[in-house]
Each structure stands twice: as C-alpha cells, then as structure tokens.
C-alpha positions as CSV (number, residue, x, y, z in Angstrom):
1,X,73.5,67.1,-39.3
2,X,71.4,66.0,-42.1
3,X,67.9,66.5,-41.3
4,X,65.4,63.6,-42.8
5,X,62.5,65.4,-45.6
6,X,59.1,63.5,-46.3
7,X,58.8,64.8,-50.0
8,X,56.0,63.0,-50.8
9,X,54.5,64.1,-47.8
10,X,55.0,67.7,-47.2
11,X,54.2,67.9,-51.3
12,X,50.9,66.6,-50.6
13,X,49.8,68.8,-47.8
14,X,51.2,71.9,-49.8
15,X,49.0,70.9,-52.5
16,X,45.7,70.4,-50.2
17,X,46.8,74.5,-49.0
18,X,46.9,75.4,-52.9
19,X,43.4,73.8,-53.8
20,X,41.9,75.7,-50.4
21,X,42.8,79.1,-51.8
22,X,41.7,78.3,-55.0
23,X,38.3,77.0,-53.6
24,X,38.3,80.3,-51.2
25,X,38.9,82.1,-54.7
26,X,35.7,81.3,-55.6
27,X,33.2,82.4,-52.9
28,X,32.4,85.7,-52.0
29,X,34.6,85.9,-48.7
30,X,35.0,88.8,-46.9
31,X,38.4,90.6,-47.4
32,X,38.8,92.1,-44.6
33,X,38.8,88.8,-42.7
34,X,40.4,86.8,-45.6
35,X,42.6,88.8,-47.5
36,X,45.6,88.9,-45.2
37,X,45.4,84.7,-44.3
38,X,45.2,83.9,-48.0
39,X,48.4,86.1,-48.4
40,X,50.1,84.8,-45.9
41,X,49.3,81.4,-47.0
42,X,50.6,81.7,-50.9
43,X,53.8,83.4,-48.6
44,X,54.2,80.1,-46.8
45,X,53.8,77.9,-50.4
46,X,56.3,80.3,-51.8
47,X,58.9,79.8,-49.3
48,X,58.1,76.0,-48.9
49,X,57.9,75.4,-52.2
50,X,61.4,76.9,-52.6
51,X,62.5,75.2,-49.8
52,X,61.7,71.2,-51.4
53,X,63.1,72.1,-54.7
54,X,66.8,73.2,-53.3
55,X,66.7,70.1,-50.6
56,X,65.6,67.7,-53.6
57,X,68.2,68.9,-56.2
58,X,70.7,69.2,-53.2
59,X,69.9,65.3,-52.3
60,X,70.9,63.2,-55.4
61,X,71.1,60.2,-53.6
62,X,67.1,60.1,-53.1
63,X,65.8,57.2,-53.9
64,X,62.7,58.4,-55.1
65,X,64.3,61.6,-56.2
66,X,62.4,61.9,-59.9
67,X,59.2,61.2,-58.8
68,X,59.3,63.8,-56.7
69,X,60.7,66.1,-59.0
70,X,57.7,65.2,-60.9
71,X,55.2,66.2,-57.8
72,X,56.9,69.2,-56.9
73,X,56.3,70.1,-60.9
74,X,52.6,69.2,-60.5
75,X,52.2,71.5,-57.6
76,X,54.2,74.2,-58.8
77,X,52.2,74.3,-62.0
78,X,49.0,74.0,-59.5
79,X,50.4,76.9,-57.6
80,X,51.0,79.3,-60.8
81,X,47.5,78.9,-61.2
82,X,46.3,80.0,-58.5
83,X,48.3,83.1,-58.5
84,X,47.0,84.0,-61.7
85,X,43.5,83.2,-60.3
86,X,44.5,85.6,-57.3
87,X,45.6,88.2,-59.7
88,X,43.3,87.9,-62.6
89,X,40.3,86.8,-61.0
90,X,36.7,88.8,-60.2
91,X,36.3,87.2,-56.7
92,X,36.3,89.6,-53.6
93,X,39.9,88.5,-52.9
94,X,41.1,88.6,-56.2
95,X,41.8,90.9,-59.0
96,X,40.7,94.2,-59.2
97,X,39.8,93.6,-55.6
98,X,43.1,93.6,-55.2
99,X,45.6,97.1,-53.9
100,X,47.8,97.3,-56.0
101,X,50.9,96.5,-53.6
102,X,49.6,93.5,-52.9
103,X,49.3,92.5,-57.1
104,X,52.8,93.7,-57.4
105,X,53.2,91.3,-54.8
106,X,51.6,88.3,-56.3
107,X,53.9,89.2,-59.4
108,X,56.3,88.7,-57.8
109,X,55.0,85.6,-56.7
110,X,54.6,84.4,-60.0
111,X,58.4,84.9,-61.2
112,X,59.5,82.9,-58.6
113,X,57.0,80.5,-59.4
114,X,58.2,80.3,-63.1
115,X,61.9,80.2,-61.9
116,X,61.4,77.0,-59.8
117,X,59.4,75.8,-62.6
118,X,62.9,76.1,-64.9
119,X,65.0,75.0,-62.3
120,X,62.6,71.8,-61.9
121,X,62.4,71.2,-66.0
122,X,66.5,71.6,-65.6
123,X,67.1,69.2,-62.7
124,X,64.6,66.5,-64.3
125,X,66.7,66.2,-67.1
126,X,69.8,66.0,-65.1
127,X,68.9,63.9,-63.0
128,X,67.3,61.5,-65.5
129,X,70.5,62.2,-67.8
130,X,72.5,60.3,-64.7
131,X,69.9,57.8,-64.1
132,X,70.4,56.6,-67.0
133,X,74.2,55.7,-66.6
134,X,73.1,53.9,-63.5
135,X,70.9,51.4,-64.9
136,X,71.7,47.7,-65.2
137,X,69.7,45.7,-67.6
138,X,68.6,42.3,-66.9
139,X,71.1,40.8,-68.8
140,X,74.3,42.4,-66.1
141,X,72.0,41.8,-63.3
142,X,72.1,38.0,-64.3
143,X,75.5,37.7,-64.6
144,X,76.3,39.8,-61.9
145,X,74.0,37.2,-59.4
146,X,74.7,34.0,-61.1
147,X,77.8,33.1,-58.3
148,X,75.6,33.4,-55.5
C-alpha cells in the first residue's frame, strides 16, 4: 500500500524544529533540563530527514518532485548548521559543554548530514536530467491540441 507524503509539509515543520534548537543554542539553558530534548530532537531530524530523501528519490512520479528536492536541500544545509553550532558552539548546550560521547555523536550526525546532502546534489541532477526529456515546447503542445 502506498502511503500518501506531504513533502512540503513535513519539510516545513522539520525546518521550524531546526531553527528552535538553533535559537535554544543561543541562551544560556540549563543542561541538565535541556541537553537530552535537544538530542533527541536533532535524533528525530536525523531519521526524518533520512526518511523524505529516500521516499522522494523513490517517488519519480511526484509532481512537484524537484522543488522539493530543493527544500529538503535547504533544510539539510539548515540542519548541518546547526550541528556544527551544537558542536562548535560556547552555549551551555554546546561545545565544550558537551561529553564527549555525545560530540562523537553529533559527528556522526554530521556525516550523515553530508551524505544526504550528496545523495540530494545527485538526485537533482537526475531527476532534472529526465525532466528534461519530458518537456514539450509550445510549438508540440500546439500541434498536439490543434484537432480538438
């Protein structure tokens, strides 16, 4: 059974999540009540993230299917940020702050991060590579139409 996505959607709510770490980032929050949330949050945009990219590239019959590549690239790139932020930054949750388990973590993070990013730059130009083949220019479209 094929189960219906909103891209546009779900990308914009993931997005929202990635600017309220980074604006959490940037006040003096206590750890101890903050630490583990914001980690489990960049968890959840991990997997998600993951999760649009392999449903987009899998549906090649989307009409919409490059814009939304192109949104999922925005917030991917937003998301690298923010885990650099998170393990570069001098907040209380960030940094040095940090144990370092959890920065290994957030590496770890990150290579996924760049790895979508590829697989993003790599489906773009495949897919616009066959949208291209596709298109009929005004030209055909008038002489396709001009029996009806």
């Amino acid at each position: 059974m094929i189960k219906h996505i909103n891209f546009e959607d779900n990308i914009f709510l993931l997005s929202i999540r990635i600017r309220m770490i980074r604006d959490s980032l940037l006040l003096d929050a206590d750890p101890e009540l903050f630490l583990e949330i914001t980690l489990a949050d960049v968890d959840f945009i991990d997997r998600t993230l993951t999760f649009l990219l392999h449903n987009l590239i899998e549906n090649k019959r989307f009409i919409e299917r490059e814009e939304q590549f192109y949104n999922l690239s925005k917030t991917e790139h937003q998301f690298e940020e923010v885990l650099s932020e998170l393990a570069n930054g001098s907040g209380s949750i960030s940094g040095a702050a940090l144990p370092p388990p959890l920065r290994e973590k957030i590496g770890i993070f990150q290579q996924q991060a760049l790895m979508r990013q590829r697989t993003l730059a790599e489906s773009k130009v495949e897919a616009g590579k066959k949208s291209d083949n596709l298109v009929v220019s005004a030209d055909e479209l008038i002489e396709l139409l001009k029996d009806f």
